[in-house]
N, C-alpha and C positions, 0 to 999 in steps of 0.2 A: 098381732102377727102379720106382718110384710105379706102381701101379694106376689111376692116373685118365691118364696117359699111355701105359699096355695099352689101356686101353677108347678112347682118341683114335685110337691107331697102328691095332689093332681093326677101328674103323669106314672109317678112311681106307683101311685095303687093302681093306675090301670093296666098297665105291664103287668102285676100282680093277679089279677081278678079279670082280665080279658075282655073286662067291659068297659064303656066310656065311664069315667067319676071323675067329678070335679068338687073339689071342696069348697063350702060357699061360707064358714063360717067356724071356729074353734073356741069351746067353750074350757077354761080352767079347771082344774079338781085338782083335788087334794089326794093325802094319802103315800106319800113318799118323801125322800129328806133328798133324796143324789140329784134325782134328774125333773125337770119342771114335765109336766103332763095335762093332756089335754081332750077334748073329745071334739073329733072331727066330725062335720057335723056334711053332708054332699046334698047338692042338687036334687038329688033323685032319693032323697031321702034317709038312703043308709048312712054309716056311723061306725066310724073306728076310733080306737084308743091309740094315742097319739105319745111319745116319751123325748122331750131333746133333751140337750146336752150340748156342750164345746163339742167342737170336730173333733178336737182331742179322743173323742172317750168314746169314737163308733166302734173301735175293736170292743168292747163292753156291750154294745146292743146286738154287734154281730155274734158275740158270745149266749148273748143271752139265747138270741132267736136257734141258736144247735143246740139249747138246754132243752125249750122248749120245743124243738122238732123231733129231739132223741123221745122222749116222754110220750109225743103224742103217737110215736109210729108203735109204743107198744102196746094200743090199746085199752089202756087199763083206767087210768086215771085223766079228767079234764083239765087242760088248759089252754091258754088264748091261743087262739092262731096268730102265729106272725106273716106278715104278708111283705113287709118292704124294711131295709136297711138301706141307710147310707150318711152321705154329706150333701147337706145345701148350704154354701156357703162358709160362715165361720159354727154352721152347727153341724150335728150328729143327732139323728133321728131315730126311730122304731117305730113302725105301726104295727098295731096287733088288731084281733078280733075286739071290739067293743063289747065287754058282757054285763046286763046287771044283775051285780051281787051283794050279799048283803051278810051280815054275821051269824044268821042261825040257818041251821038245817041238816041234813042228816050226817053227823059223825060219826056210828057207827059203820056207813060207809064206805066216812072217807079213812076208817084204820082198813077195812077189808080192800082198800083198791091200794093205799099203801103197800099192803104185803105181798100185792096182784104184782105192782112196780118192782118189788125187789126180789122176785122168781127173777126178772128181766136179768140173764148174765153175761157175764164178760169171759175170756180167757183168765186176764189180766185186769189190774188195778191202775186205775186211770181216763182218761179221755182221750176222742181223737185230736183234742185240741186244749191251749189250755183257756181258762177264764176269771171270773172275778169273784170276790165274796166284799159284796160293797162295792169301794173304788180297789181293792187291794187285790193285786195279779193271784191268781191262784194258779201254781203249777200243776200238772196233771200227765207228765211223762208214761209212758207205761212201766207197771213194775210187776214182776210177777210176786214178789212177797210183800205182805200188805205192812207187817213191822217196819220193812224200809221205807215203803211209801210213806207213811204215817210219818216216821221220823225226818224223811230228806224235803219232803214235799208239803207236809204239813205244818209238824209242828219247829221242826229246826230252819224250816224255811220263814217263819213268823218270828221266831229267835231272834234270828238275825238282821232282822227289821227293826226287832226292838233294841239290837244293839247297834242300827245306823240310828236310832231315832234316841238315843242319848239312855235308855233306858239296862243297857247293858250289864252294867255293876249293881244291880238290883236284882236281874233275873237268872244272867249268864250260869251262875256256878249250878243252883237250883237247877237251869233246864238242861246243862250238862247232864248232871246226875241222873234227870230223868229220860231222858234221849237213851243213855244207858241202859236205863232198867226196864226199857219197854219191853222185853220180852218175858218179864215178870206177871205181864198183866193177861198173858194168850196162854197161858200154862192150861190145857187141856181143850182149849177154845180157837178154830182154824177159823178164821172170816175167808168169807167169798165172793166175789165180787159182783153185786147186787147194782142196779144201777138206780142212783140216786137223787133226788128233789135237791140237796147238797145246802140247803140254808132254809132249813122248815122251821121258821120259826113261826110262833100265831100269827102275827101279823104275814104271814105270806100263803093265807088261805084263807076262803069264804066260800060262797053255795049260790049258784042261781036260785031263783024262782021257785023253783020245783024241790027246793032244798036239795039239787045233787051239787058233790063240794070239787070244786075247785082248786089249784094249785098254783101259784104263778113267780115270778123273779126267782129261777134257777140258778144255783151254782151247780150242776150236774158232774157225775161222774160215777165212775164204778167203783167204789168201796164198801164198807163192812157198812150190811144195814142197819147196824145199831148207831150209827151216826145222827142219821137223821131222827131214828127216835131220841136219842137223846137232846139233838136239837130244839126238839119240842117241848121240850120241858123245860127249857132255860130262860126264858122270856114268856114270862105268864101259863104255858100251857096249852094242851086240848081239854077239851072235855075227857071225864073219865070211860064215857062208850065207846070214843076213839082208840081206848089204849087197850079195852076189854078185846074190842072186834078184834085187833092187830095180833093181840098174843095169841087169840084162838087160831089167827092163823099161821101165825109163827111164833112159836113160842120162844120167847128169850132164853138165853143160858147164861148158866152160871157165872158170876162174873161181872154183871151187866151194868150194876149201881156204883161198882169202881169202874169199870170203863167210859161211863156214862159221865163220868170227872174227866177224864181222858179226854173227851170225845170234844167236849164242852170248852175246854182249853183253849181250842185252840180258836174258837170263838171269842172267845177272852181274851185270848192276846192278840186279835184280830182288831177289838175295840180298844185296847191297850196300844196299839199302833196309829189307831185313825182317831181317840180323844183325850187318851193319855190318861192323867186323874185315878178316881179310883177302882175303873181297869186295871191299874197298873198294878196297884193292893191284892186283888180281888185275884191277879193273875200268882200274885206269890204266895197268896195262900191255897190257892189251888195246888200247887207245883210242893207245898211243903206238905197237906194230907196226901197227896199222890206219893210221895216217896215214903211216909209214914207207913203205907201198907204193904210196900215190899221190903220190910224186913232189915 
């Protein structure tokens, strides 16, 4: 790592933290496919977690750091402090708090601070800004009904990506259909706008020391909290005490294991955009059970 990108990163965390830091050294880790990351290692001994990237892609960490600022003003549940964004040069950087964490520790927990997060409300569905899921823009306009949001922002916003990205005569007719019929899926069931971790998948949570669990790489926003649970269950899973605590405190409604296809979609056609392959399968079977059950 360049010396004149020490003396940037340097200056930026001291503006940050009010104190003199100077970073004397950066160590590599692992644990992500986007962006290279690193652990800044300072003079005086403290240590932050380090993320670059192309200059290109600082709206992305600038995103990130309102994910994680929204999250941590309400309280409830932990995640890194951000302390500095920007450009040094041809890159685009993030520092956060430096935590170590590790795979086990209490998930009963982390469903009770979960449901702590989705009390957190909004008016409206949405964010003050928009951001990413991956490298892929996520729009986040405000809406006050969440079927439109769902449909314009979500999932017909991913559509249409998959019909710049050649995949259109495979999905188009299908996510017509179902664009349609969303109002099929809320019959008795009003979402309200909860504010959200917005890409909970396992791999985006672990537990310090003390096994209390962590949260981190948001896509945030205010929508129906079954999102994010269903998020969790699409990529490996939580443990089963995280899904117990969660319902004791909110309990799901009716509905939840079809929407939970809904919800997951667009996850799917999110990977269907950024690897193509059997995404792309995965997304059309999804899309032909989802119309199977609205009749």
């Amino acid at each position: 790592m360049k010396q004149k990108l020490f003396s940037h990163l340097s200056a930026a965390i001291h503006d940050a933290i009010h104190r003199p830091f100077e970073v004397c050294g950066a160590t590599a880790v692992g644990g992500g496919s986007i962006n290279e990351a690193f652990r800044l290692e300072g003079t005086n001994g403290e240590c932050y977690f380090l993320k670059l990237n192309d200059a290109r892609h600082h709206s992305m960490f600038a995103a990130e750091a309102a994910g994680l600022d929204a999250i941590t003003a309400t309280n409830t549940l932990r995640v890194p402090q951000p302390f500095a964004h920007g450009i040094a040069g041809e890159q685009s950087y993030l520092v956060l708090e430096h935590m170590e964490l590790n795979s086990r520790g209490n998930s009963k927990r982390l469903g009770q601070q979960l449901a702590a997060l989705h009390r957190c409300k909004s008016p409206r569905f949405g964010f003050p800004q928009d951001n990413f899921i991956g490298t892929t823009q996520q729009p986040n306009a405000w809406n006050d009904s969440w079927i439109d949001f769902w449909r314009e922002q979500r999932l017909g916003f991913q559509l249409r990506l998959a019909a710049d990205n050649g995949y259109g005569s495979q999905l188009q007719s299908l996510g017509d259909k179902l664009l349609d019929a969303l109002p099929a899926f809320f019959e008795g069931y009003t979402p309200q706008p909860s504010l959200l971790h917005g890409d909970l998948w396992s791999g985006n949570h672990a537990y310090t020391a003390d096994g209390a669990p962590t949260i981190f790489d948001p896509a945030s926003y205010y929508g129906d909290c079954e999102c994010d649970l269903a998020m969790s269950e699409l990529f490996g899973g939580f443990p089963a005490s995280f899904y117990t605590a969660y319902r004791a405190e909110w309990p799901l409604h009716e509905g939840y294991e079809t929407r939970r296809d809904l919800y997951n979609l667009y996850h799917v056609l999110n990977h269907a955009n950024l690897f193509g392959g059997g995404y792309v399968l995965q997304t059309r079977d999804i899309m032909q059970r989802l119309l199977s059950q609205t009749g």
